[in-house]
N, C-alpha and C positions, 0 to 999 in steps of 0.2 A: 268212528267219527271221521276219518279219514278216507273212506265209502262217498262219494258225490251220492246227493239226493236230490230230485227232480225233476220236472216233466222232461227235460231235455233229455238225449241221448248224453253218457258218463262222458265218452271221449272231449264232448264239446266244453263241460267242469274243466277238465281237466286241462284243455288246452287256455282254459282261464284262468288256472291257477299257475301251471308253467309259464304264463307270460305276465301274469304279477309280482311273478320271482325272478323272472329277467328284470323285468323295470327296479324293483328295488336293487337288486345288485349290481345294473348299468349306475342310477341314482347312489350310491353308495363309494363305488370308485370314480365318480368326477369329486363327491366331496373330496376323497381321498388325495385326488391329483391335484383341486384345487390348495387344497394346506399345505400340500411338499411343493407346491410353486412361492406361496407366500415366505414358507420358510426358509427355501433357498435364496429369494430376493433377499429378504430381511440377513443373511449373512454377508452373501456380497457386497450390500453396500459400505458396513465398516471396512471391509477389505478396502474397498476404494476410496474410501473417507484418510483412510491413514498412507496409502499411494500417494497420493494427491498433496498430501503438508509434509515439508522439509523444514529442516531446522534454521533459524535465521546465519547469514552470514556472519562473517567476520566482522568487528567493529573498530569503524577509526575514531580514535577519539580527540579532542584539542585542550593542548595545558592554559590553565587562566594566563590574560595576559594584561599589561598595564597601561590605560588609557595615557598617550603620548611618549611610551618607552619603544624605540624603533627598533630595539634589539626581539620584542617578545609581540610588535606589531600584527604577524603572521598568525599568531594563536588565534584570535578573535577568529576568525575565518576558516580553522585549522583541520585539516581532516587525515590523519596520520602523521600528524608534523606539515602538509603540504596546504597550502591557503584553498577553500573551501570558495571556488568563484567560477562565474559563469559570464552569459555576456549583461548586458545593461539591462535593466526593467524598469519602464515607468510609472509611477504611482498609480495603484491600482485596487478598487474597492475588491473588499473580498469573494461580493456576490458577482462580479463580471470577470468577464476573462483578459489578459494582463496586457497590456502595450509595450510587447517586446519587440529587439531588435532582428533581424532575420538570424543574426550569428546563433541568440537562441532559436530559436525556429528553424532552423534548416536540418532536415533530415538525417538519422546517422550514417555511416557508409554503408553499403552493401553488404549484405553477411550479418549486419547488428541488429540487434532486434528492438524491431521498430516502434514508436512512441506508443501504439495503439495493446502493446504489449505489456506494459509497464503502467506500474500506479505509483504515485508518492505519498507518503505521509509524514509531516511534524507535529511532534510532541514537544512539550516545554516538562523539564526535570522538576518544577515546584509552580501553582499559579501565582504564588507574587513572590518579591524582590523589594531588597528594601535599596532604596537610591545609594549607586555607587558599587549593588553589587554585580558579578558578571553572569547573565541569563546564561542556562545551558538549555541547547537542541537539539532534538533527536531526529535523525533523516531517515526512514526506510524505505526502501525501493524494492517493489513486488513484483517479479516475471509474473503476471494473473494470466498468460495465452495458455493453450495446452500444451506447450512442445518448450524445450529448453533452446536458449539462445545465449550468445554473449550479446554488452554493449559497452560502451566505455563511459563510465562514471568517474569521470578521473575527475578531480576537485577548480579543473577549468570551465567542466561541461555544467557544474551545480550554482544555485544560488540561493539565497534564504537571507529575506527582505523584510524587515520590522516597519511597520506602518499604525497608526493611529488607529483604533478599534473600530471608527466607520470609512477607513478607506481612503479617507480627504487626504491624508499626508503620508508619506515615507519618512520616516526618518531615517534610516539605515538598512544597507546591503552588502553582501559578502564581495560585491564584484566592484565597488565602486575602489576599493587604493588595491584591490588583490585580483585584477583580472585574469590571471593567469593561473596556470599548474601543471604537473605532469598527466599522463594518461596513465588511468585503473580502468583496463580490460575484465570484467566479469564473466564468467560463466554460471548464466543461471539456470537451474532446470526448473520446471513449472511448480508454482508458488514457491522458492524460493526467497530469499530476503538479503537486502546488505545491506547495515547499519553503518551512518556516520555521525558523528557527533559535532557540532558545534558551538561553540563558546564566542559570547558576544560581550566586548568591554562595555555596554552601556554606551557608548557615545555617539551622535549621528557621523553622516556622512553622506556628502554630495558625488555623484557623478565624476569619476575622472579623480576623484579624492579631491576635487576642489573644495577651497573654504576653511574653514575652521571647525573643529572637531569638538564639541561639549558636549557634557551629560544629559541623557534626555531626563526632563521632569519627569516627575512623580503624575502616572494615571496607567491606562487602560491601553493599552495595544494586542496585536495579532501578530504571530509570524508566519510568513509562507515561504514553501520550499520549491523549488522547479528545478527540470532537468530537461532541457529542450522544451520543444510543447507542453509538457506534461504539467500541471502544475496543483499542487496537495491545495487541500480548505484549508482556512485562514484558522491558528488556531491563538485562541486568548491568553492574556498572563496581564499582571500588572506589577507596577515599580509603584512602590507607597514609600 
């Protein structure tokens, strides 16, 4: 059976079955080399999935403090013991971008890594509050470039602003009686994280800490967080 039969000369069979035997064995090893390419991608990329995330930073946190006691005034704002404040920001809807002053806005130094590098996020600890008590906030700031940098997040450079659920009003900001703080130099490597916490007495407050200080009613607000340019989505909670 193995005998070529037909009008052709044998050699000619034959050279047609040696080159139907190459093709499936060429057909044969691209499958093969195609699956050990798929295979090896599909390993590497967990490799570089778990490169890629680091564990969240350190976290500063602030003790509750007592609306008009000047001894624990600092808490509200507090981000390791040190007042949680940046430059001024004017009332600003959540869907636009903020009307600050250049102090925020102005680039960090040389060496720091720059706004475009960096993401912010707030969270609120529970979405409502019942009148009277102190909202807690959570700050995270993301190295999201690919290379690691420091920049200084020190509790001067931050701010986190309570405003009315559509925008129309401010009622409170970490930077209006605490514009100041020391410098917190980080060192972040790529996705990285550093956590700060903030505690807010419930009470407004003007610009420059002008005015008088009261509890804000019972409804619907957002808080937003910024650090230089950079500034997190508005995130909701309510005081019932």
């Amino acid at each position: 059976m193995l005998e070529p039969t037909g009008p052709l000369p044998p050699e000619i069979y034959w050279r047609r079955r040696v080159f139907a035997i190459a093709a499936l064995v060429l057909a044969l090893a691209l499958v093969i080399w195609v699956a050990l390419m798929v295979a090896r991608r599909g390993s590497s990329e967990p490799a570089a999935a778990a490169a890629s995330s680091t564990p969240a930073a350190s976290h500063r946190s602030a003790e509750p403090s007592k609306s008009g006691d000047p001894a624990n005034k600092s808490a509200e704002a507090a981000a390791a013991g040190k007042p949680s404040a940046g430059a001024e920001a004017s009332p600003v809807k959540p869907s636009g971008p903020p009307v600050t002053s250049a102090a925020v806005l102005a680039a960090p130094p040389p060496g720091q890594c720059p706004d475009q590098s960096l993401a912010v996020k707030v969270t609120v600890e529970q979405p409502t509050y019942k009148s009277g008590e102190q909202p807690v906030f959570w700050i995270v700031i993301t190295n999201i470039s690919q290379v690691a940098c420091s920049r200084d997040l020190g509790s001067g450079l931050q701010q986190v602003s309570v405003q009315t659920l559509d925008g129309q009003r401010r009622m409170w900001s970490s930077t209006d009686c605490y514009p100041d703080g020391q410098p917190d130099i980080r060192a972040l490597n790529r996705g990285e994280q550093a956590g700060f916490t903030v505690t807010w007495s419930g009470s407004t407050s003007q610009q420059t800490c002008a005015g008088e200080r009261v509890q804000v009613p019972a409804g619907a607000y957002a808080v937003v967080a910024q650090l230089g340019s950079i500034r997190s989505a508005a995130e909701p909670f309510n005081i019932a």
